[in-house]
MARMAR-970688 format. One record per residue (C-alpha): residue number from 1; residue in one letter; x, y, z. Coordinates in Angstrom, 1 decimal. Each point is the difference from the previous one (the first is absolute). Layout:
# residues N
{seq->NUM&type->A&px->X&py->Y&pz->Z}
...
# end
This chain:
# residues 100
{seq->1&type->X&px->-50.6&py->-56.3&pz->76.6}
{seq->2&type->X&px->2.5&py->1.9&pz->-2.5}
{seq->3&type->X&px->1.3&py->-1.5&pz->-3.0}
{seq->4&type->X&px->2.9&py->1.2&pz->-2.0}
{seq->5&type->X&px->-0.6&py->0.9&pz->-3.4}
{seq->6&type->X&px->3.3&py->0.0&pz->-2.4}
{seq->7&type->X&px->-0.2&py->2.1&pz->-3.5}
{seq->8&type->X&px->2.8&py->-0.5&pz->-1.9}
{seq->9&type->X&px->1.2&py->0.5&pz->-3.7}
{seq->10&type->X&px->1.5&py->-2.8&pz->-1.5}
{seq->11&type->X&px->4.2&py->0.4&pz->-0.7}
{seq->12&type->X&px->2.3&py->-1.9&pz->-1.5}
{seq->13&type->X&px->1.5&py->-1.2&pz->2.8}
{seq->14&type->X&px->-1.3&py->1.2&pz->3.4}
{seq->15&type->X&px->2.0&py->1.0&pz->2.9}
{seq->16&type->X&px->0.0&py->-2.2&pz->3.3}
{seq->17&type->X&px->-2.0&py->2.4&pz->1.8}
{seq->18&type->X&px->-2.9&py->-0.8&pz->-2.4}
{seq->19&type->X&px->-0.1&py->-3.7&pz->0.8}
{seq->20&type->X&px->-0.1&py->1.1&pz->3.8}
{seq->21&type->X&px->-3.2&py->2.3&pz->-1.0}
{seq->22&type->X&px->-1.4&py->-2.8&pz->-2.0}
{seq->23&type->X&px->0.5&py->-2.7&pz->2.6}
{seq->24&type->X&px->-1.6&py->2.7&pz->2.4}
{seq->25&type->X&px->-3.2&py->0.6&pz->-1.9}
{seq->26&type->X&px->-3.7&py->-1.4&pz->0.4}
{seq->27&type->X&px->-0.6&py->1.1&pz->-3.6}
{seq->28&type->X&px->2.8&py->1.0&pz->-2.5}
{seq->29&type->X&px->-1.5&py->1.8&pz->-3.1}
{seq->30&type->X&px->2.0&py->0.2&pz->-3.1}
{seq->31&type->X&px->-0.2&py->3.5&pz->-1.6}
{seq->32&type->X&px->0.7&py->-0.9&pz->-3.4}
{seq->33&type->X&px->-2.2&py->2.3&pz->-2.1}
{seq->34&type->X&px->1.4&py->3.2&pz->0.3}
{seq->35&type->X&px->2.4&py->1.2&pz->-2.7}
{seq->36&type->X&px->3.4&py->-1.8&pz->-0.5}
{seq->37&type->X&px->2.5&py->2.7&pz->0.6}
{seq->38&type->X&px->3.4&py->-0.4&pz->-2.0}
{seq->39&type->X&px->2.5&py->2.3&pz->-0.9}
{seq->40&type->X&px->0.6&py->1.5&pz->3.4}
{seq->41&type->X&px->2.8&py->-0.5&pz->2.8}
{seq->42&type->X&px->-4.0&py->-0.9&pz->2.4}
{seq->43&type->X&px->-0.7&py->-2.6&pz->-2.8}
{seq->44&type->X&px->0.8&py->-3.8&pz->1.8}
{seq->45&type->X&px->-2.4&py->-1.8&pz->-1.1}
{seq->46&type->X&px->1.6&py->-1.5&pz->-3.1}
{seq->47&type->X&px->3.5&py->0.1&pz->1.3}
{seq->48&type->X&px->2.0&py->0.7&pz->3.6}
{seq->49&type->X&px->3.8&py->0.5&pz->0.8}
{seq->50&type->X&px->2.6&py->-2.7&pz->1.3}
{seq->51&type->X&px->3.7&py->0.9&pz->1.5}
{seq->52&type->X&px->3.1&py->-0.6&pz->-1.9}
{seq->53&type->X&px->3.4&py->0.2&pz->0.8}
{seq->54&type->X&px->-0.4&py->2.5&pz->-2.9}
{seq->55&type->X&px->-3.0&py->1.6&pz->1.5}
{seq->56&type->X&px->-3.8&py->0.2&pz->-0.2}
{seq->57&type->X&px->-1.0&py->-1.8&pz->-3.0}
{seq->58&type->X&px->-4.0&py->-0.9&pz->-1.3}
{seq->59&type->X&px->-1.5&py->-2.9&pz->-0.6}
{seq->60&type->X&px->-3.2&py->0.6&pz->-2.2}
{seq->61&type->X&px->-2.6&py->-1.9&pz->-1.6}
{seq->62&type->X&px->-0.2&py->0.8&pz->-3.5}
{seq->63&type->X&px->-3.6&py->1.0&pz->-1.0}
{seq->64&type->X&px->-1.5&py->1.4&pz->-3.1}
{seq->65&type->X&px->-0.1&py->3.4&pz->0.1}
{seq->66&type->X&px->-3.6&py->0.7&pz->1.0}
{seq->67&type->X&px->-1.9&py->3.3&pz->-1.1}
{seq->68&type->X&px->-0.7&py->2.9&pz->2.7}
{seq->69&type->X&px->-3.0&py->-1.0&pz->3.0}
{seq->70&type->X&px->0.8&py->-3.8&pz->-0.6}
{seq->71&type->X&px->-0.8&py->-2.3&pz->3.0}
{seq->72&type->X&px->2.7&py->-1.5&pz->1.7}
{seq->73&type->X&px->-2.5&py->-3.2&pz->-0.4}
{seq->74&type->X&px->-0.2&py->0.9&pz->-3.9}
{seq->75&type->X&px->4.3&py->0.3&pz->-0.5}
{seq->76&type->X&px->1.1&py->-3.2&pz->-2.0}
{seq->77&type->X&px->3.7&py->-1.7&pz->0.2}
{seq->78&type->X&px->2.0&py->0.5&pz->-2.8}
{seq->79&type->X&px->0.6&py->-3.0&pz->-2.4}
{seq->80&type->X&px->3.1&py->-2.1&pz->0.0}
{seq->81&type->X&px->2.3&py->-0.7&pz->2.9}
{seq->82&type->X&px->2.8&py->2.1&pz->0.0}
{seq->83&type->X&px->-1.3&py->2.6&pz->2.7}
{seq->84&type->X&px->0.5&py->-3.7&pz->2.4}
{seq->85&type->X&px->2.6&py->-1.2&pz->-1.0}
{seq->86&type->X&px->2.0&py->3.7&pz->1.2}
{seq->87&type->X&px->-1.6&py->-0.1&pz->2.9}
{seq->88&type->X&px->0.9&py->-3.2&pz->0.8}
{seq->89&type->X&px->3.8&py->0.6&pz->-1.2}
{seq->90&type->X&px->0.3&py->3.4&pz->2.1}
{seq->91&type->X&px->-1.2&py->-2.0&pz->3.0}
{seq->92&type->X&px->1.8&py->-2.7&pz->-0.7}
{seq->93&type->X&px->3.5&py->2.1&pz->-0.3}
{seq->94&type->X&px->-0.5&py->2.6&pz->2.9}
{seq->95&type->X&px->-1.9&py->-2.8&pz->2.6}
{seq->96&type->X&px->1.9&py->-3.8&pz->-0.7}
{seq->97&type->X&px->1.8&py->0.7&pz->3.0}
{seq->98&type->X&px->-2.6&py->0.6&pz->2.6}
{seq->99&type->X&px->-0.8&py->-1.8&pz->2.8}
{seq->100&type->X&px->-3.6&py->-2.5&pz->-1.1}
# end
């Protein structure tokens, strides 16, 4: 018998492919200690792109700013609510139109 293994590390808001991996897999391992990479146009895992009428835009996840060779498992979420509440506005605006 083969089984399916799915590695993945975690993002901020995964793509539907991954869901078709994941739903796929005998064993899904989450790869969550290796180091949080920020700073970089390959850095999704604290924030990913939506389309506006105005372009690409990002919605992120605000984070405290963690020190070089931090853990993704390791990065905390920044205090207060604001980094929500403009995500849920910039969906909100660019999305209240869609088809549910």
């Amino acid at each position: 018998m083969t089984l399916t293994a799915v590695i993945h590390q975690p993002d901020f808001a995964s793509y539907l492919g991954f869901f078709q991996r994941f739903l796929n897999a005998d064993l899904y391992i989450v790869l969550d200690h290796v180091q949080f990479v920020h700073g970089t146009s390959k850095s999704w895992t604290h924030r990913d792109k939506i389309k506006t009428a105005q372009g690409d835009r990002w919605l992120t996840v605000g984070i405290r700013k963690p020190s070089l060779g931090t853990a993704i498992n390791e990065v905390e979420l920044a205090p207060g609510t604001n980094w929500i509440d403009q995500n849920l506005s910039l969906l909100r605006e660019n999305y209240r139109k869609s088809a549910g």
